[in-house]
N, C-alpha and C positions, 0 to 999 in steps of 0.2 A: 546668464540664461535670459534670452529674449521675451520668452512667452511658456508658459506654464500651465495650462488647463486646470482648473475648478473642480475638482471632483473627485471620481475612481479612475486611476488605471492600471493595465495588468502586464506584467514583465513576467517570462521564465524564471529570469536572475536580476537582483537587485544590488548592486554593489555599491557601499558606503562607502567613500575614500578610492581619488583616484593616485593615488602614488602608485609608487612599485607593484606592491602589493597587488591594487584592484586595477593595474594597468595587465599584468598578467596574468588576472585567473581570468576578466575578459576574453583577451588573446586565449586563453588556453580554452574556455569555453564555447567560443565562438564555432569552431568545425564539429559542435556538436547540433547546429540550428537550430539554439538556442536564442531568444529576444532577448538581449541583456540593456539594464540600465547602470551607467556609472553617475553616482552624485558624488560632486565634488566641489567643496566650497572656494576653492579656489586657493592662491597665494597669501601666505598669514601674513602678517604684516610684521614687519621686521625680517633678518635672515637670523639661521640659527644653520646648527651643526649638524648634518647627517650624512647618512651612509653613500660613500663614493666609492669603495671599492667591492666589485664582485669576483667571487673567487672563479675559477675554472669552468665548474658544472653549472654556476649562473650565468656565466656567458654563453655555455652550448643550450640554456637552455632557453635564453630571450633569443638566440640565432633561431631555435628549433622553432618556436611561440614566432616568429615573423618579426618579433621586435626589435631586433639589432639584425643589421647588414654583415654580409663578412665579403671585407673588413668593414668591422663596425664603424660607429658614428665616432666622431671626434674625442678622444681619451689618451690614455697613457697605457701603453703594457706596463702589466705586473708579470715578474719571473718567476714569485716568490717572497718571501719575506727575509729580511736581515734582520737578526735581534742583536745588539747592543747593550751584554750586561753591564750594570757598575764594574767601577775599575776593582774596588774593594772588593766582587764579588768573584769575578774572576783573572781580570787582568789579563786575558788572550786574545782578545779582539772580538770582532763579531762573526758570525755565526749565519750561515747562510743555507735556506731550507729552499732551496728548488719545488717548484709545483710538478718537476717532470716531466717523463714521456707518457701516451698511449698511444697504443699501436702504431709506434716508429715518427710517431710526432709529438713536437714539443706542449704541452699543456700553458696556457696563458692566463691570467687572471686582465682584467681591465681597471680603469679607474678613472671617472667623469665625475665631472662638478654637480653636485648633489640638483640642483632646480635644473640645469641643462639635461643633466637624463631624465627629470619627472617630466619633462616636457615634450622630450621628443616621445616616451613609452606612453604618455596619454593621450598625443597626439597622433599616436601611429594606431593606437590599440580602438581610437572613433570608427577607423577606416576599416574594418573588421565589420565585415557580414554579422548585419544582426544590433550591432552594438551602436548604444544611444549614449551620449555624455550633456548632463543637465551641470553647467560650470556656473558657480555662484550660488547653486543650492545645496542642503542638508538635512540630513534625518534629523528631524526634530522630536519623534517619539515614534515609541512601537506598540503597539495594541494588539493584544492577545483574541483569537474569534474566537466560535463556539467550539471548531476542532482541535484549538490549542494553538495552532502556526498563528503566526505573526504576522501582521501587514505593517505599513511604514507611514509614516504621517510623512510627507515632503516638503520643505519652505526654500523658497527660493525669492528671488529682489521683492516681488511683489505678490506673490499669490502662493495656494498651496495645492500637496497634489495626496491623493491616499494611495499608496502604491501595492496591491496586492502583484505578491510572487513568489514559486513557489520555493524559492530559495533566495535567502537572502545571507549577502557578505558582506563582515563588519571587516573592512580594510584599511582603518579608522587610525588605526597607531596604537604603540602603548597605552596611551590615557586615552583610549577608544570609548567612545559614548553607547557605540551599539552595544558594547560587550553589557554598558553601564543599564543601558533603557531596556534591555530582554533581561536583566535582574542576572548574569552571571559573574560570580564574587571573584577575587580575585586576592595574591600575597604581592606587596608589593616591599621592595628594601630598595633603599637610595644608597649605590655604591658610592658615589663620588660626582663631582664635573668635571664637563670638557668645555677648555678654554680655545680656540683656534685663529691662524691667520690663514693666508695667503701669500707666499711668497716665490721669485723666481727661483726654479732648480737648479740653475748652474754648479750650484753646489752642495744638493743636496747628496749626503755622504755614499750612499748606493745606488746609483740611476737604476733604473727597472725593477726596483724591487719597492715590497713595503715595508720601509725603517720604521723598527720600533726600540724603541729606549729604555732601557730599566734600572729606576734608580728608587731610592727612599720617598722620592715624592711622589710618586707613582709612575705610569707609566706613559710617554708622549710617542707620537706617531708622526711621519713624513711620509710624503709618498706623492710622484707627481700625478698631477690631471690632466695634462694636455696645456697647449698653445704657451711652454715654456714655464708653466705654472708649478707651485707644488702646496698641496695643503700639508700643514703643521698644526698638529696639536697635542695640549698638555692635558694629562688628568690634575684637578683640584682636588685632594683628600678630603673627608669631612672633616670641619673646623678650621682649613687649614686656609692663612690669605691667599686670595689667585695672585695679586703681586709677586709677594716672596716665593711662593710657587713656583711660578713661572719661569723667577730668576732663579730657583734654586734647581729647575728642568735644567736651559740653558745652561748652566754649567758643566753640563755632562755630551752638550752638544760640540762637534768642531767648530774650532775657530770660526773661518770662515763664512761657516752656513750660518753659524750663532749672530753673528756680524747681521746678516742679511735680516734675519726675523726681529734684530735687535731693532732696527732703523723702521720696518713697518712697523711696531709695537708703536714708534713713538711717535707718528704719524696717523694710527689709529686705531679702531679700540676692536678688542678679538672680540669675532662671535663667541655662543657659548651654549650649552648642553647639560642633558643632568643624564648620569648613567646609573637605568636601575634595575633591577633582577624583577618583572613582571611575571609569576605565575598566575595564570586565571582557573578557578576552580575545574570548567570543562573545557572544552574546546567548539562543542555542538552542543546547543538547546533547540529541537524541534525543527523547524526549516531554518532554521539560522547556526549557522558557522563562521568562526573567526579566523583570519588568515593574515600572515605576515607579522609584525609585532604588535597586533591585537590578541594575537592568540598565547602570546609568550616572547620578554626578549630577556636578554642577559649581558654582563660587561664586555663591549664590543673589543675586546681584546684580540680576539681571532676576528673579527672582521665579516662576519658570517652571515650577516641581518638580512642585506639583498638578496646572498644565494639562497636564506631559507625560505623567504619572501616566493622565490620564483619554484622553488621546491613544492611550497604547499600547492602552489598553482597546479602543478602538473600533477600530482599527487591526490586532489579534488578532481580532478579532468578522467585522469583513469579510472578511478572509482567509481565516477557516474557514466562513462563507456561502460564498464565490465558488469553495470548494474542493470544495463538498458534503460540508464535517465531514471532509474526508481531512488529518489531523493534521501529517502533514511536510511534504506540501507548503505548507501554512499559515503552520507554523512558517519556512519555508525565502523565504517573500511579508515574512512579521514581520520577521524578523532585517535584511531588506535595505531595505524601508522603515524599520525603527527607525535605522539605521544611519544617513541620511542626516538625520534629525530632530535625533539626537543629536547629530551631526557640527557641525552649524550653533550647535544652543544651546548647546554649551560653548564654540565657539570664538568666538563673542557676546560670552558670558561672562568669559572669558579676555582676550579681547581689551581690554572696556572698563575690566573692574579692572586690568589693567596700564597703561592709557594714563592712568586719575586716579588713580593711587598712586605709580607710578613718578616718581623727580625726576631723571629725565634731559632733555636739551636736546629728545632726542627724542617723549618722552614729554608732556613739555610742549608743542611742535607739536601733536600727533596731538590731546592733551587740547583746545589753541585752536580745532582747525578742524574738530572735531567739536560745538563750542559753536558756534562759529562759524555751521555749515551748519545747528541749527535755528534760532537766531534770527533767520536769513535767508530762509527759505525751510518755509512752512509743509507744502509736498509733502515734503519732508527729514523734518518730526517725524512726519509721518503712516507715513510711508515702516520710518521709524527703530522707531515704536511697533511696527508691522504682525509686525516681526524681533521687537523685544523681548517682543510676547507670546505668540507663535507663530501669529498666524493667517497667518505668511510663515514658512516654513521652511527655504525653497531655499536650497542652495547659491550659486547664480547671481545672485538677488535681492541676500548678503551681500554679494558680493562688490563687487555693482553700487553697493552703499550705500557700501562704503568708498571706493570710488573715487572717488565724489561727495565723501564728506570729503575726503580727499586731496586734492583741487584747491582748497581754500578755502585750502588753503598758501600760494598764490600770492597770492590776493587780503592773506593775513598780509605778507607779506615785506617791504612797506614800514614796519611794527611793528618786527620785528626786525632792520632794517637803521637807524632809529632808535636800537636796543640798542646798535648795535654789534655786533650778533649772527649775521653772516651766515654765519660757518662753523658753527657750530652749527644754522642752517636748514638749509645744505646735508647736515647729517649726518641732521635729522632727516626731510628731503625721499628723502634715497637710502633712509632704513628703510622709509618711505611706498610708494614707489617697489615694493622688494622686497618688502614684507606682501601690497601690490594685486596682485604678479605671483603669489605663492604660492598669496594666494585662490584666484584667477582655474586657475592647477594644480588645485584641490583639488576646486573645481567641477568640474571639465575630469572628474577620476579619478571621482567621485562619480556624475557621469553615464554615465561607461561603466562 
Protein backbone atom coordinates (compact mmCIF):
# COMPACT_ATOMS: atom_id res chain seq x y z
CA UNK A 1 0.00 0.00 0.00
CA UNK A 2 1.31 3.31 -1.30
CA UNK A 3 -0.34 5.95 0.97
CA UNK A 4 -2.56 5.46 3.87
CA UNK A 5 -4.36 8.41 5.45
CA UNK A 6 -4.14 9.39 9.24
CA UNK A 7 -7.16 9.24 10.81
CA UNK A 8 -10.98 8.08 10.41
CA UNK A 9 -12.44 6.51 7.40
CA UNK A 10 -15.77 5.18 6.56
CA UNK A 11 -16.53 1.84 4.33
CA UNK A 12 -20.14 0.09 3.90
CA UNK A 13 -17.94 -3.10 4.07
CA UNK A 14 -14.73 -3.81 5.53
CA UNK A 15 -13.16 -7.03 4.54
CA UNK A 16 -10.07 -8.57 6.61
CA UNK A 17 -8.34 -11.20 4.27
CA UNK A 18 -8.26 -10.95 0.73
CA UNK A 19 -8.12 -14.70 -0.37
CA UNK A 20 -10.87 -16.68 -1.61
CA UNK A 21 -12.98 -15.94 0.99
CA UNK A 22 -12.88 -11.96 0.97
CA UNK A 23 -12.21 -12.10 -2.90
CA UNK A 24 -15.92 -13.13 -3.17
CA UNK A 25 -18.03 -11.89 -0.71
CA UNK A 26 -16.42 -8.37 -2.38
CA UNK A 27 -17.54 -9.59 -5.83
CA UNK A 28 -20.73 -10.74 -4.30
CA UNK A 29 -21.30 -7.45 -2.58
CA UNK A 30 -20.29 -5.20 -4.90
CA UNK A 31 -23.91 -5.07 -7.36
CA UNK A 32 -25.32 -4.14 -4.06
CA UNK A 33 -23.54 -0.26 -4.15
CA UNK A 34 -21.87 -0.90 -1.61
CA UNK A 35 -18.20 1.01 -0.60
CA UNK A 36 -16.23 -2.10 0.22
CA UNK A 37 -12.54 -2.12 1.70
CA UNK A 38 -10.41 -5.37 1.19
CA UNK A 39 -7.12 -5.34 3.65
CA UNK A 40 -4.78 -7.62 2.76
CA UNK A 41 -1.50 -8.28 4.00
CA UNK A 42 -0.24 -9.55 1.36
CA UNK A 43 2.02 -12.98 0.45
CA UNK A 44 3.25 -14.80 3.88
CA UNK A 45 6.56 -15.67 3.48
CA UNK A 46 7.34 -18.99 2.60
CA UNK A 47 4.62 -21.36 0.42
CA UNK A 48 2.48 -23.64 2.32
CA UNK A 49 -0.42 -25.98 1.27
CA UNK A 50 -4.01 -24.95 0.45
CA UNK A 51 -7.08 -25.33 -1.30
CA UNK A 52 -6.86 -25.95 -5.20
CA UNK A 53 -9.71 -27.80 -5.93
CA UNK A 54 -13.27 -26.38 -6.19
CA UNK A 55 -15.98 -28.46 -6.52
CA UNK A 56 -18.90 -27.88 -9.28
CA UNK A 57 -21.33 -25.26 -7.38
CA UNK A 58 -17.77 -23.19 -6.71
CA UNK A 59 -17.14 -22.86 -9.95
CA UNK A 60 -20.84 -21.71 -11.13
CA UNK A 61 -20.54 -19.64 -8.53
CA UNK A 62 -17.05 -17.41 -9.03
CA UNK A 63 -18.58 -17.81 -13.04
CA UNK A 64 -21.86 -16.15 -11.51
CA UNK A 65 -19.55 -13.58 -8.86
CA UNK A 66 -17.65 -12.33 -12.36
CA UNK A 67 -14.62 -13.99 -11.11
CA UNK A 68 -13.79 -16.81 -13.33
CA UNK A 69 -14.37 -16.73 -17.17
CA UNK A 70 -16.05 -19.56 -18.85
CA UNK A 71 -13.93 -21.08 -19.88
CA UNK A 72 -12.16 -20.14 -16.96
CA UNK A 73 -8.60 -19.08 -16.06
CA UNK A 74 -5.77 -21.71 -16.46
CA UNK A 75 -6.58 -25.09 -14.39
CA UNK A 76 -7.29 -28.71 -14.72
CA UNK A 77 -10.88 -30.18 -15.05
CA UNK A 78 -12.02 -32.26 -12.20
CA UNK A 79 -14.71 -35.17 -13.32
CA UNK A 80 -14.95 -36.40 -10.00
CA UNK A 81 -13.04 -38.01 -7.53
CA UNK A 82 -11.34 -41.79 -7.72
CA UNK A 83 -10.99 -43.29 -4.38
CA UNK A 84 -8.24 -45.89 -3.98
CA UNK A 85 -8.92 -48.24 -0.92
CA UNK A 86 -6.04 -50.36 0.73
CA UNK A 87 -5.56 -53.53 -1.16
CA UNK A 88 -6.20 -55.27 2.34
CA UNK A 89 -9.34 -53.37 2.62
CA UNK A 90 -10.85 -54.24 -0.38
CA UNK A 91 -8.83 -55.39 -3.21
CA UNK A 92 -11.29 -54.32 -6.26
CA UNK A 93 -9.75 -51.52 -7.58
CA UNK A 94 -10.87 -48.03 -7.46
CA UNK A 95 -13.95 -46.47 -7.36
CA UNK A 96 -14.95 -43.81 -9.35
CA UNK A 97 -17.73 -40.96 -8.28
CA UNK A 98 -18.66 -38.75 -11.24
CA UNK A 99 -19.91 -35.13 -10.22
CA UNK A 100 -22.54 -35.74 -13.12
CA UNK A 101 -25.08 -34.20 -15.32
CA UNK A 102 -27.56 -31.07 -14.73
CA UNK A 103 -29.92 -30.31 -16.93
CA UNK A 104 -28.33 -32.40 -19.98
CA UNK A 105 -24.90 -31.20 -19.03
CA UNK A 106 -21.86 -32.48 -17.75
CA UNK A 107 -21.19 -30.98 -14.14
CA UNK A 108 -17.16 -29.91 -13.75
CA UNK A 109 -15.16 -29.29 -10.63
CA UNK A 110 -11.68 -27.25 -11.52
CA UNK A 111 -8.39 -27.19 -9.84
CA UNK A 112 -5.62 -24.27 -9.87
CA UNK A 113 -2.53 -23.82 -8.04
CA UNK A 114 -3.38 -22.44 -4.88
CA UNK A 115 -1.50 -18.47 -5.08
CA UNK A 116 -2.23 -18.37 -8.94
CA UNK A 117 -6.13 -18.37 -8.10
CA UNK A 118 -5.64 -15.90 -5.02
CA UNK A 119 -4.34 -13.71 -7.37
CA UNK A 120 -6.19 -13.54 -10.24
CA UNK A 121 -9.76 -13.46 -7.65
CA UNK A 122 -8.09 -10.38 -5.87
CA UNK A 123 -7.18 -9.09 -8.64
CA UNK A 124 -10.15 -9.34 -10.70
CA UNK A 125 -12.55 -8.68 -7.34
CA UNK A 126 -10.31 -4.55 -7.22
CA UNK A 127 -11.94 -4.08 -10.51
CA UNK A 128 -15.48 -4.21 -9.12
CA UNK A 129 -17.48 -1.15 -8.64
CA UNK A 130 -17.07 0.19 -5.37
CA UNK A 131 -14.28 -2.04 -4.22
CA UNK A 132 -10.89 -0.74 -2.66
CA UNK A 133 -7.79 -3.14 -1.88
CA UNK A 134 -5.23 -1.70 0.72
CA UNK A 135 -2.23 -4.67 -0.14
CA UNK A 136 0.33 -4.80 2.67
CA UNK A 137 -1.94 -3.77 5.41
CA UNK A 138 -4.02 -5.39 8.53
CA UNK A 139 -6.48 -5.32 11.15
CA UNK A 140 -4.58 -4.73 13.91
CA UNK A 141 -7.36 -4.24 16.53
CA UNK A 142 -11.19 -3.92 16.90
CA UNK A 143 -12.67 -1.31 19.26
CA UNK A 144 -15.96 -1.66 20.51
CA UNK A 145 -18.13 2.25 20.49
CA UNK A 146 -20.87 3.34 22.39
CA UNK A 147 -23.56 1.28 20.31
CA UNK A 148 -21.66 -1.92 20.58
CA UNK A 149 -20.50 -2.35 16.52
CA UNK A 150 -17.13 -2.46 16.00
CA UNK A 151 -14.63 -0.18 14.16
CA UNK A 152 -11.14 -1.55 12.92
CA UNK A 153 -7.87 -0.06 13.82
CA UNK A 154 -5.79 -0.34 10.13
CA UNK A 155 -1.71 -0.60 9.89
CA UNK A 156 -0.27 -0.61 6.88
CA UNK A 157 3.88 -0.09 5.64
CA UNK A 158 3.78 3.08 7.33
CA UNK A 159 0.79 4.70 8.98
CA UNK A 160 -2.58 3.75 10.30
CA UNK A 161 -6.11 4.20 9.40
CA UNK A 162 -9.53 3.82 11.91
CA UNK A 163 -11.96 2.22 9.64
CA UNK A 164 -15.62 2.66 10.69
CA UNK A 165 -18.20 0.22 8.69
CA UNK A 166 -21.10 -0.82 9.01
CA UNK A 167 -20.21 -4.30 8.36
CA UNK A 168 -17.24 -5.82 8.76
CA UNK A 169 -15.68 -9.46 7.37
CA UNK A 170 -13.13 -11.53 9.20
CA UNK A 171 -11.95 -13.44 5.95
CA UNK A 172 -8.80 -14.06 7.84
CA UNK A 173 -8.49 -18.12 7.77
CA UNK A 174 -8.77 -20.51 10.32
CA UNK A 175 -6.46 -18.92 12.85
CA UNK A 176 -8.32 -15.68 11.98
CA UNK A 177 -7.39 -12.75 14.19
CA UNK A 178 -10.63 -10.84 13.67
CA UNK A 179 -12.57 -13.84 14.95
CA UNK A 180 -9.71 -13.51 17.88
CA UNK A 181 -9.91 -9.21 18.47
CA UNK A 182 -14.01 -9.01 18.53
CA UNK A 183 -13.56 -11.81 21.59
CA UNK A 184 -15.33 -14.80 19.57
CA UNK A 185 -14.19 -18.26 21.20
CA UNK A 186 -13.76 -20.93 19.39
CA UNK A 187 -13.04 -25.41 19.60
CA UNK A 188 -10.14 -26.11 17.82
CA UNK A 189 -8.70 -30.19 17.39
CA UNK A 190 -5.42 -30.92 15.29
CA UNK A 191 -6.34 -33.79 12.89
CA UNK A 192 -3.19 -34.40 11.57
CA UNK A 193 -0.64 -32.78 8.57
CA UNK A 194 -0.26 -32.23 5.04
CA UNK A 195 2.91 -33.11 3.63
CA UNK A 196 2.95 -32.08 -0.44
CA UNK A 197 4.97 -31.88 -3.81
CA UNK A 198 4.50 -30.91 -7.10
CA UNK A 199 4.95 -33.27 -9.73
CA UNK A 200 4.26 -34.00 -13.66
CA UNK A 201 0.93 -35.88 -14.48
CA UNK A 202 1.87 -38.03 -17.10
CA UNK A 203 1.16 -40.50 -14.77
CA UNK A 204 -0.92 -39.71 -12.52
CA UNK A 205 -3.31 -42.86 -11.99
CA UNK A 206 -6.72 -41.10 -13.17
CA UNK A 207 -6.46 -38.04 -15.44
CA UNK A 208 -9.53 -35.80 -14.76
CA UNK A 209 -10.40 -36.76 -11.56
CA UNK A 210 -9.28 -36.16 -7.93
CA UNK A 211 -7.14 -39.43 -6.65
CA UNK A 212 -7.38 -40.06 -3.34
CA UNK A 213 -5.61 -42.80 -1.36
CA UNK A 214 -6.69 -44.83 1.50
CA UNK A 215 -4.35 -46.50 3.58
CA UNK A 216 -3.33 -46.89 7.55
CA UNK A 217 -1.25 -43.92 7.22
CA UNK A 218 -3.82 -41.85 6.40
CA UNK A 219 -5.10 -40.46 3.67
CA UNK A 220 -2.83 -38.80 0.38
CA UNK A 221 -4.37 -36.84 -2.63
CA UNK A 222 -3.45 -36.29 -6.41
CA UNK A 223 -4.97 -34.41 -8.76
CA UNK A 224 -3.73 -32.17 -11.72
CA UNK A 225 -3.52 -28.22 -11.88
CA UNK A 226 -2.88 -27.33 -15.04
CA UNK A 227 0.37 -26.58 -17.50
CA UNK A 228 1.15 -30.62 -17.18
CA UNK A 229 1.33 -30.27 -13.46
CA UNK A 230 -0.17 -32.34 -10.62
CA UNK A 231 -0.19 -31.68 -6.79
CA UNK A 232 0.30 -34.60 -4.40
CA UNK A 233 -0.15 -34.97 -1.02
CA UNK A 234 0.14 -36.96 2.09
CA UNK A 235 -1.74 -36.78 5.37
CA UNK A 236 1.09 -36.96 8.67
CA UNK A 237 -0.99 -38.75 11.56
CA UNK A 238 -0.18 -37.41 15.02
CA UNK A 239 2.96 -38.75 16.36
CA UNK A 240 3.66 -40.22 13.32
CA UNK A 241 7.50 -39.34 11.30
CA UNK A 242 6.60 -37.34 7.91
CA UNK A 243 9.54 -39.54 6.43
CA UNK A 244 8.31 -42.90 7.16
CA UNK A 245 5.02 -41.61 6.40
CA UNK A 246 5.49 -40.48 3.30
CA UNK A 247 7.25 -43.70 2.43
CA UNK A 248 4.90 -45.76 3.93
CA UNK A 249 1.77 -43.36 1.50
CA UNK A 250 3.99 -44.34 -1.49
CA UNK A 251 3.78 -47.77 -1.18
CA UNK A 252 0.18 -47.85 -1.97
CA UNK A 253 0.84 -45.50 -4.94
CA UNK A 254 1.66 -46.96 -8.70
CA UNK A 255 4.71 -47.68 -9.80
CA UNK A 256 5.22 -45.38 -12.14
CA UNK A 257 3.72 -42.16 -10.50
CA UNK A 258 5.60 -43.32 -7.20
CA UNK A 259 8.83 -43.07 -9.43
CA UNK A 260 7.93 -39.64 -10.33
CA UNK A 261 7.29 -38.01 -6.62
CA UNK A 262 10.13 -40.27 -5.49
CA UNK A 263 12.75 -38.16 -7.69
CA UNK A 264 11.11 -34.56 -6.70
CA UNK A 265 11.10 -35.76 -2.86
CA UNK A 266 14.90 -36.02 -3.43
CA UNK A 267 15.43 -32.96 -5.12
CA UNK A 268 13.41 -31.05 -2.54
CA UNK A 269 11.67 -30.59 0.47
CA UNK A 270 7.55 -30.83 0.46
CA UNK A 271 5.50 -27.88 1.48
CA UNK A 272 3.37 -28.62 4.51
CA UNK A 273 -0.05 -27.93 6.35
CA UNK A 274 -1.63 -28.63 9.62
CA UNK A 275 -5.43 -30.14 9.15
CA UNK A 276 -7.72 -29.03 11.94
CA UNK A 277 -11.48 -29.27 12.75
CA UNK A 278 -12.17 -25.12 13.66
CA UNK A 279 -15.39 -24.69 15.27
CA UNK A 280 -15.90 -21.00 16.39
CA UNK A 281 -18.56 -20.34 19.26
CA UNK A 282 -20.80 -17.98 16.67
CA UNK A 283 -20.48 -17.10 13.50
CA UNK A 284 -22.01 -13.22 13.80
CA UNK A 285 -21.05 -10.73 16.78
CA UNK A 286 -22.75 -7.31 16.19
CA UNK A 287 -21.67 -5.90 12.50
CA UNK A 288 -19.09 -8.44 12.32
CA UNK A 289 -19.34 -11.81 10.54
CA UNK A 290 -16.99 -14.50 9.78
CA UNK A 291 -16.86 -16.02 6.31
CA UNK A 292 -14.87 -18.82 4.78
CA UNK A 293 -12.52 -20.89 7.10
CA UNK A 294 -12.77 -18.10 9.62
CA UNK A 295 -16.13 -19.11 10.31
CA UNK A 296 -15.48 -23.06 10.62
CA UNK A 297 -13.08 -25.64 8.58
CA UNK A 298 -12.86 -29.32 9.00
CA UNK A 299 -10.52 -32.43 7.35
CA UNK A 300 -10.30 -31.43 3.88
CA UNK A 301 -11.07 -34.84 2.93
CA UNK A 302 -13.89 -33.85 0.68
CA UNK A 303 -12.32 -31.00 -0.59
CA UNK A 304 -14.95 -28.50 0.08
CA UNK A 305 -13.10 -25.44 1.77
CA UNK A 306 -13.20 -23.14 -1.64
CA UNK A 307 -16.76 -24.19 -2.58
CA UNK A 308 -17.86 -23.15 0.99
CA UNK A 309 -15.81 -20.08 0.97
CA UNK A 310 -17.69 -18.95 -2.24
CA UNK A 311 -21.06 -20.27 -0.73
CA UNK A 312 -21.00 -18.08 2.28
CA UNK A 313 -20.37 -15.19 -0.13
CA UNK A 314 -23.47 -15.67 -1.97
CA UNK A 315 -25.32 -16.60 0.91
CA UNK A 316 -24.31 -13.04 2.86
CA UNK A 317 -25.27 -11.15 -0.60
CA UNK A 318 -28.97 -12.59 -0.42
CA UNK A 319 -29.58 -11.99 2.75
CA UNK A 320 -28.57 -8.42 2.72
CA UNK A 321 -30.72 -8.06 -0.85
CA UNK A 322 -33.88 -9.84 0.83
CA UNK A 323 -33.13 -7.39 3.90
CA UNK A 324 -32.98 -4.22 2.05
CA UNK A 325 -29.15 -3.70 3.26
CA UNK A 326 -30.73 -3.86 6.95
CA UNK A 327 -27.29 -5.41 8.50
CA UNK A 328 -28.51 -7.54 11.56
CA UNK A 329 -31.06 -8.81 10.44
CA UNK A 330 -28.84 -10.35 7.53
CA UNK A 331 -26.45 -11.18 9.72
CA UNK A 332 -29.03 -12.96 12.03
CA UNK A 333 -30.53 -15.17 8.03
CA UNK A 334 -26.24 -15.67 7.64
CA UNK A 335 -25.45 -17.11 10.89
CA UNK A 336 -28.38 -19.74 10.70
CA UNK A 337 -28.13 -20.76 7.24
CA UNK A 338 -24.26 -21.02 7.63
CA UNK A 339 -24.96 -23.03 10.52
CA UNK A 340 -26.69 -25.82 8.83
CA UNK A 341 -24.00 -25.90 5.85
CA UNK A 342 -21.50 -26.26 8.20
CA UNK A 343 -23.11 -28.64 10.22
CA UNK A 344 -23.41 -31.31 7.39
CA UNK A 345 -19.69 -30.69 5.88
CA UNK A 346 -17.74 -31.29 8.76
CA UNK A 347 -19.82 -34.10 9.95
CA UNK A 348 -19.22 -35.62 6.09
CA UNK A 349 -15.93 -34.98 6.96
CA UNK A 350 -15.46 -36.47 10.21
CA UNK A 351 -17.39 -39.06 9.53
CA UNK A 352 -15.52 -40.56 6.53
CA UNK A 353 -11.98 -40.12 7.84
CA UNK A 354 -12.96 -41.97 10.81
CA UNK A 355 -14.56 -44.93 9.12
CA UNK A 356 -11.12 -45.39 6.53
CA UNK A 357 -8.58 -44.73 9.20
CA UNK A 358 -9.95 -46.11 12.08
CA UNK A 359 -8.94 -50.13 12.55
CA UNK A 360 -11.66 -51.10 14.47
CA UNK A 361 -14.08 -54.15 13.74
CA UNK A 362 -16.49 -51.25 13.46
CA UNK A 363 -14.75 -49.16 11.49
CA UNK A 364 -13.98 -51.57 9.14
CA UNK A 365 -18.02 -52.44 8.53
CA UNK A 366 -18.92 -49.00 8.04
CA UNK A 367 -15.60 -48.67 5.63
CA UNK A 368 -17.17 -52.19 3.60
CA UNK A 369 -20.59 -50.90 3.11
CA UNK A 370 -19.86 -47.62 2.26
CA UNK A 371 -17.70 -49.25 -0.80
CA UNK A 372 -20.10 -51.55 -0.97
CA UNK A 373 -23.23 -49.26 -1.70
CA UNK A 374 -21.20 -47.48 -4.62
CA UNK A 375 -20.19 -50.19 -6.46
CA UNK A 376 -23.66 -51.29 -6.31
CA UNK A 377 -25.75 -48.84 -6.99
CA UNK A 378 -24.94 -45.90 -9.36
CA UNK A 379 -27.90 -43.59 -7.60
CA UNK A 380 -25.63 -44.27 -4.30
CA UNK A 381 -22.34 -42.51 -5.99
CA UNK A 382 -24.33 -39.73 -7.52
CA UNK A 383 -26.30 -39.37 -4.29
CA UNK A 384 -22.90 -39.72 -2.21
CA UNK A 385 -21.03 -37.13 -4.73
CA UNK A 386 -24.24 -34.49 -4.61
CA UNK A 387 -23.09 -34.53 -0.24
CA UNK A 388 -19.41 -34.57 -1.12
CA UNK A 389 -19.40 -31.47 -3.13
CA UNK A 390 -22.00 -29.57 -1.61
CA UNK A 391 -24.57 -29.12 -4.24
CA UNK A 392 -26.65 -31.30 -1.32
CA UNK A 393 -26.15 -29.91 1.97
CA UNK A 394 -29.10 -30.93 4.07
CA UNK A 395 -29.13 -32.29 6.99
CA UNK A 396 -31.86 -34.87 6.08
CA UNK A 397 -30.27 -35.87 2.65
CA UNK A 398 -26.90 -36.99 5.18
CA UNK A 399 -28.65 -38.76 7.01
CA UNK A 400 -30.77 -40.43 4.49
CA UNK A 401 -27.19 -41.50 2.76
CA UNK A 402 -26.07 -43.19 5.68
CA UNK A 403 -28.70 -45.20 6.19
CA UNK A 404 -28.68 -46.51 2.72
CA UNK A 405 -24.88 -47.45 3.70
CA UNK A 406 -25.93 -49.05 6.85
CA UNK A 407 -28.05 -51.60 5.34
CA UNK A 408 -25.30 -53.03 2.85
CA UNK A 409 -24.29 -54.47 6.47
CA UNK A 410 -26.58 -57.07 5.84
CA UNK A 411 -26.12 -57.93 2.42
CA UNK A 412 -21.86 -58.14 4.13
CA UNK A 413 -22.90 -60.50 6.94
CA UNK A 414 -22.49 -63.62 5.06
CA UNK A 415 -18.51 -62.22 4.45
CA UNK A 416 -17.99 -61.99 8.00
CA UNK A 417 -19.76 -64.92 9.26
CA UNK A 418 -17.25 -66.68 6.85
CA UNK A 419 -14.42 -64.80 9.27
CA UNK A 420 -15.77 -66.13 11.92
CA UNK A 421 -16.53 -62.67 12.64
CA UNK A 422 -20.08 -62.26 13.69
CA UNK A 423 -19.68 -60.62 17.09
CA UNK A 424 -17.66 -58.14 15.78
CA UNK A 425 -20.51 -57.33 12.96
CA UNK A 426 -22.95 -57.26 15.59
CA UNK A 427 -20.71 -54.61 17.48
CA UNK A 428 -20.18 -52.91 14.32
CA UNK A 429 -24.00 -52.99 13.17
CA UNK A 430 -25.18 -51.56 16.96
CA UNK A 431 -22.50 -48.29 16.07
CA UNK A 432 -24.35 -48.20 12.57
CA UNK A 433 -27.41 -48.54 14.33
CA UNK A 434 -26.64 -45.44 16.84
CA UNK A 435 -24.61 -43.06 14.29
CA UNK A 436 -28.25 -43.56 11.83
CA UNK A 437 -30.34 -42.64 15.04
CA UNK A 438 -27.94 -39.62 16.03
CA UNK A 439 -27.98 -38.32 12.46
CA UNK A 440 -31.47 -38.67 12.13
CA UNK A 441 -31.55 -36.40 15.99
CA UNK A 442 -29.48 -33.80 14.50
CA UNK A 443 -31.45 -33.41 11.33
CA UNK A 444 -34.61 -33.41 13.52
CA UNK A 445 -32.66 -30.26 15.83
CA UNK A 446 -31.24 -28.50 12.66
CA UNK A 447 -34.69 -28.27 11.32
CA UNK A 448 -36.27 -26.80 14.16
Amino acid sequence: MKSMAVGQQKFDVLIAGGGVAGAAAAAALSPLGLRILIVEPGPSHGRRLAGELIHPPGVDGLCQLGLLSNPPMAGSVVNGFAIFPAAQDDGLGSVILPYGETAGSRRCGLAIEHRSLQRHLLETARRFPGVSAWIGARVIRMEAGPDGRFTALVRGENDEARIRAGLILGADGPMSQVRKMVGISHEARRYSAMMGVEVEDTHLPRAGYGNIFLNPAGVAYAYAIGKGRARVMFEVLKGADPKESVARHLDFFPAAFRRDIETVLCRSKPLAAANYCIIPGVTVKRNVALVGDARGCCHPLTASGITASVKDAMVLRDALRETNLDVATALHRYARACARLQFARRTLAEELHEAFLAQTPEALLLKQCIFSYWRRSANGRARSMALLSTVDSGTFPMATQYAMVALQAFRLLPLWLQKKAAADWRRGMRRLTYKGLAFQYAAINQWL
